[in-house]
N, C-alpha and C positions, 0 to 999 in steps of 0.2 A: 262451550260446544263440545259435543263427546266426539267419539271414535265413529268412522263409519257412516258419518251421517251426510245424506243425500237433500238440496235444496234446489228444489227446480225456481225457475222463473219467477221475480219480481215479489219474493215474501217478505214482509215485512216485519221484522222483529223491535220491541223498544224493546226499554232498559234493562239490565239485571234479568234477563230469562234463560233458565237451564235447560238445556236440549240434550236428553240421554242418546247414548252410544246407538249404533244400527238405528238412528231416527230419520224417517222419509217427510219432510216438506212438501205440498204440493203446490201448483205455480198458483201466485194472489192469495197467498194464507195468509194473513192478517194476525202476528200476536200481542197480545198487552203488556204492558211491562207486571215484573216478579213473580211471573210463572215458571212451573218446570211440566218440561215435557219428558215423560218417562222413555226409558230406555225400548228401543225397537217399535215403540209405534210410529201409527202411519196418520199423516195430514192430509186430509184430501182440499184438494183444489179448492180456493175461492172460500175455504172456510174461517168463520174467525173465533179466535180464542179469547174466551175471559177468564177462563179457572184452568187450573192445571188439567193435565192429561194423564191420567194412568199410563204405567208400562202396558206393553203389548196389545192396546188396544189401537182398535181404526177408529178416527174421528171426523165427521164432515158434517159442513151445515152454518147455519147463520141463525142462531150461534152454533158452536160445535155442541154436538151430539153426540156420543159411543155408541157407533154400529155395533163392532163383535171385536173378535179377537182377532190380531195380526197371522193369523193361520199361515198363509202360504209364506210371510217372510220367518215365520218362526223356524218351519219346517225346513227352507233352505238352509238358513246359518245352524240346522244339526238339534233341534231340540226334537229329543223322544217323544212317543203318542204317550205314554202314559203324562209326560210332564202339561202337552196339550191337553188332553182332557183333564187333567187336574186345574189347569185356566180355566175350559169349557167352564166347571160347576161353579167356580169363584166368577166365574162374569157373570150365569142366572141367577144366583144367590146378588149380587152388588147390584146389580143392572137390569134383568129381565122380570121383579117383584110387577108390576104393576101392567106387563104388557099381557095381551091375549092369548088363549089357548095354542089359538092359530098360527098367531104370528109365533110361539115357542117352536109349533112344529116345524117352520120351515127354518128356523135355524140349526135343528137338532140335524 
């Protein structure tokens, strides 16, 4: 378990799973064993995990999903815009290949 990290109500972790630094649980998150959860991402609620989790990403869903990027916790623990928007392009390049015009616009 890292530094920093927040576990709300009744999550369930099996075996051998890495949980990075500044990492948010949300209550009823479900993980598998031999997963790592990267450093400052966020678990949302009632989500369950079967593959790891990148750093800095938001995850929620049955199964989990990658919404976007941990924006507002990055920004509190002190990370620069430039360093954000250098995640911004690495998350559409990894993760937004396949989704809609539309839906890019209303992440931009």
């Amino acid at each position: 378990m890292g530094d920093n990290t927040v576990f709300a109500n009744n999550v369930g972790i099996s075996g051998h799973v890495q949980v990075g630094d500044w990492t948010i649980l949300g209550g009823y998150a479900g993980i598998n064993q031999f997963l790592k959860i990267g450093a400052h991402a966020m678990v949302g609620g009632m989500t369950h995990i079967t593959n790891d989790i990148p750093a800095y990403m938001i995850v929620s869903g049955r199964p989990a999903t990658v919404r976007s990027i941990n924006t507002i916790g990055l920004e509190r623990r002190g990370f620069d815009k430039e360093t954000l928007q250098d995640l911004r392009e690495a998350f559409k390049v990894k993760f937004l290949r396949e989704i809609t015009a539309c839906r890019r616009q209303l992440i931009n």
